[in-house]
C-alpha positions in Angstrom: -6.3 23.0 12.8 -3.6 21.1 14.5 -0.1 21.5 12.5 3.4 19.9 13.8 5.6 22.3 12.2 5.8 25.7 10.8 6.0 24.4 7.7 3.0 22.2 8.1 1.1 25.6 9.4 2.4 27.5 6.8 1.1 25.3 4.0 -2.4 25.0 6.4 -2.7 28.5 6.3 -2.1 29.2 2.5 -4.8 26.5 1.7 -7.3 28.0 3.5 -6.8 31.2 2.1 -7.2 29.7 -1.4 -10.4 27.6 -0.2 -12.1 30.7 1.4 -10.9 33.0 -1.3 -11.4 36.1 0.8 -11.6 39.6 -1.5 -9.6 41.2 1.6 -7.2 41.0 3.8 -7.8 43.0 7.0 -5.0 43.7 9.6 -4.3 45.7 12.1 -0.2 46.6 11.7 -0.4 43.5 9.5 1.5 45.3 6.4 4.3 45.9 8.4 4.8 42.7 10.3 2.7 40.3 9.5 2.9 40.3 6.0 6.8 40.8 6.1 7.3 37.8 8.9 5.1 35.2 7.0 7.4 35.9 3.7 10.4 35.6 6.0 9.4 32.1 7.5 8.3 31.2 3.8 11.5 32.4 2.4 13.9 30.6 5.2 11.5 27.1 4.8 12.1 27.1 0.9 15.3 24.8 0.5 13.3 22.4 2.7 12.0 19.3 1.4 8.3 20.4 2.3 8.5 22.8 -0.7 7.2 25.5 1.8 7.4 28.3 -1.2 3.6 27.0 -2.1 2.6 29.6 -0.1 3.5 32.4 -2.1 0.7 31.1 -4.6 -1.7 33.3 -2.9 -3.1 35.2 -5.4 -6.5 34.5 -7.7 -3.9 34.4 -10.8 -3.1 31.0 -10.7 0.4 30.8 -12.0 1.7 34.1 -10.8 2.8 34.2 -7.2 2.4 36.9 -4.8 5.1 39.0 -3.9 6.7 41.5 -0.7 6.2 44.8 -2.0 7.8 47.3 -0.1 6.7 51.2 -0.4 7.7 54.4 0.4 5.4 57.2 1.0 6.3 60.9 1.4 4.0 63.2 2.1 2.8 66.6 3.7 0.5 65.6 6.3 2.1 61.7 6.9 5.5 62.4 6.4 7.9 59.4 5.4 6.5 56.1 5.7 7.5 52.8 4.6 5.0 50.3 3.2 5.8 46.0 3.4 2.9 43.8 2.3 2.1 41.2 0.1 0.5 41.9 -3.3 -1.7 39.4 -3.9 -3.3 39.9 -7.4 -7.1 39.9 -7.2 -7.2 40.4 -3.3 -7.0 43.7 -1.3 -4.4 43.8 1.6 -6.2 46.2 4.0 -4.5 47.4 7.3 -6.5 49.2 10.0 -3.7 51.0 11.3 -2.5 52.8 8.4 -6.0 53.9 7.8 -6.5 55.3 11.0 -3.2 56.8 11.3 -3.6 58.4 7.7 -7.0 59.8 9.2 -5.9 61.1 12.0 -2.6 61.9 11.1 -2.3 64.8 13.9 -2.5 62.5 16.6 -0.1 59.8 18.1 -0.5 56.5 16.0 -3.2 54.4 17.0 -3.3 50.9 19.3 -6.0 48.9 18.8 -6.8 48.9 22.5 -7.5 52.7 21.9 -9.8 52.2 19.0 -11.9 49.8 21.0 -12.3 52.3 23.9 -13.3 54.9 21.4 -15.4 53.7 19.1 -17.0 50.0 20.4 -16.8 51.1 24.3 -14.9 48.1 25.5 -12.1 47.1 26.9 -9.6 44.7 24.8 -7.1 42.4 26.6 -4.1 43.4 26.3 -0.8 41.3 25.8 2.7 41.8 25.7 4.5 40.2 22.6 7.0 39.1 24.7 4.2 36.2 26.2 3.4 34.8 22.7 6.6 32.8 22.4 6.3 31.8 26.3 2.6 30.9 26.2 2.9 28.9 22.7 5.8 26.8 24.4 3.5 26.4 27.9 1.0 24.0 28.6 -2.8 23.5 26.4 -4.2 26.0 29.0 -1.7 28.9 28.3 -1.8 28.1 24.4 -5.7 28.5 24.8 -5.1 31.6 26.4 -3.0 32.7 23.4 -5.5 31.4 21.1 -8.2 33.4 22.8 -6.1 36.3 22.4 -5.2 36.2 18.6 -9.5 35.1 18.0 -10.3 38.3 20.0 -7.9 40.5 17.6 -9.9 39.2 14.7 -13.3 39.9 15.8 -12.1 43.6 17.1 -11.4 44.2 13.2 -14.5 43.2 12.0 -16.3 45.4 14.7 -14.5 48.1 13.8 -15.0 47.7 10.1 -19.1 47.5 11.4 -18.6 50.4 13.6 -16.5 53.1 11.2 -17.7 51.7 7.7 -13.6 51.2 7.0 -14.5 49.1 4.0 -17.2 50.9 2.8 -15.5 54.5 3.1 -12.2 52.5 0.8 -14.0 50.9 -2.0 -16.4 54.6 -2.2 -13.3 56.7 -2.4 -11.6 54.5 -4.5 -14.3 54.7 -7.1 -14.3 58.7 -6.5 -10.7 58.5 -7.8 -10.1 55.2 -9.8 -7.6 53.6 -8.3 -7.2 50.5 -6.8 -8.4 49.8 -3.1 -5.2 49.4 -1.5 -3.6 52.6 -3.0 -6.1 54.7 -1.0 -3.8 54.3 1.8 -1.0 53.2 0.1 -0.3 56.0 -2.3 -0.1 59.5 -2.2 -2.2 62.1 -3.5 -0.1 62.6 -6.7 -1.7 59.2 -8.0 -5.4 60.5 -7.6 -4.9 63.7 -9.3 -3.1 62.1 -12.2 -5.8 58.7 -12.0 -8.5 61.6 -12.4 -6.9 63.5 -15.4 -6.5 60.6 -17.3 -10.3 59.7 -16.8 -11.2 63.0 -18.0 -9.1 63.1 -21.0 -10.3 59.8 -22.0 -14.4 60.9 -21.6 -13.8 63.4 -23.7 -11.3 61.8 -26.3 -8.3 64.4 -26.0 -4.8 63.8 -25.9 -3.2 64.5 -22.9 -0.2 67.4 -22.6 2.3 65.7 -20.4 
């Protein structure tokens, strides 16, 4: 795609989310900036005449827009954590990080240059953030570099999600509790133990004691 704004991206992008219409969103630290920046930019762009605010019509509900949730998660083994994605009805928002940091919670939390030496045995470039703006504003050559960079993020994810089973092991244990996909990670443990009681009272037609 070739934009010339970030409005003009911003709409680009939302439309090919609705043409792909992906069941999941996979991310690595996505849920707490990604998901929070592109609500930001939407947010700022919506007074513009480019009706920008398009893009919060994201979800497989047709007239009701997605929304920033933002979460907070106590618990034992995690500690306090704070949660900013967008709920998009219909479609899972699945971040890699949280996952692995919620699996591993006694060690430091993960970079995705870590994972790949661990698990897929190579060796991911490496950038610091403070390039993106300065390559984006550079010439084609350094924007193709960026590009490169960003492509080779994506394709990490997938290999990871090959190499670990990451979407498998979510939808298995969300069936194992009955909950929805993203409140594997999301939630605590307070939400599978009531999600399970309530199943068991219904299969056997009792009235719960609450």
């Amino acid at each position: 795609f070739s934009v010339a704004n970030e409005a003009e991206l911003i709409r680009t992008f939302r439309r090919l989310i609705v043409q792909t219409d992906p069941d999941w969103f996979v991310c690595f630290n996505g849920v707490n900036f990604d998901n929070h920046f592109f609500t930001t930019r939407a947010e700022a762009g919506k007074a513009c005449p480019s009706r920008i605010d398009v893009f919060f019509f994201l979800s497989r509900f047709v007239a009701q827009p997605a929304r920033l949730c933002n979460l907070k998660l106590t618990s034992a083994g995690l500690g306090d954590n704070e949660f900013s994605y967008i709920d998009m009805k219909g479609r899972v928002n699945f971040d890699l990080f949280v996952k692995f940091k919620s699996d591993e919670s006694s060690k430091p939390p993960p970079s995705l240059r870590s994972l790949c030496d661990r698990f897929l045995n190579t060796n991911k470039e490496d950038m610091d953030y403070r390039e993106i703006p300065i390559l984006q504003r550079g010439s084609s050559e350094d924007r193709r570099r960026l590009a490169s960079y960003c492509l080779q993020d994506s394709v990490v994810l997938w290999e990871l999600d090959k190499a670990r089973n990451c979407i498998i092991n979510a939808i298995t244990s969300a069936r194992v509790y009955g909950i929805p996909p993203e409140w594997v990670y999301f939630r605590g443990q307070q939400v599978r133990y009531i999600s399970q009681l309530f199943h068991g009272t219904r299969h056997y037609e009792d009235i719960p004691l609450l």
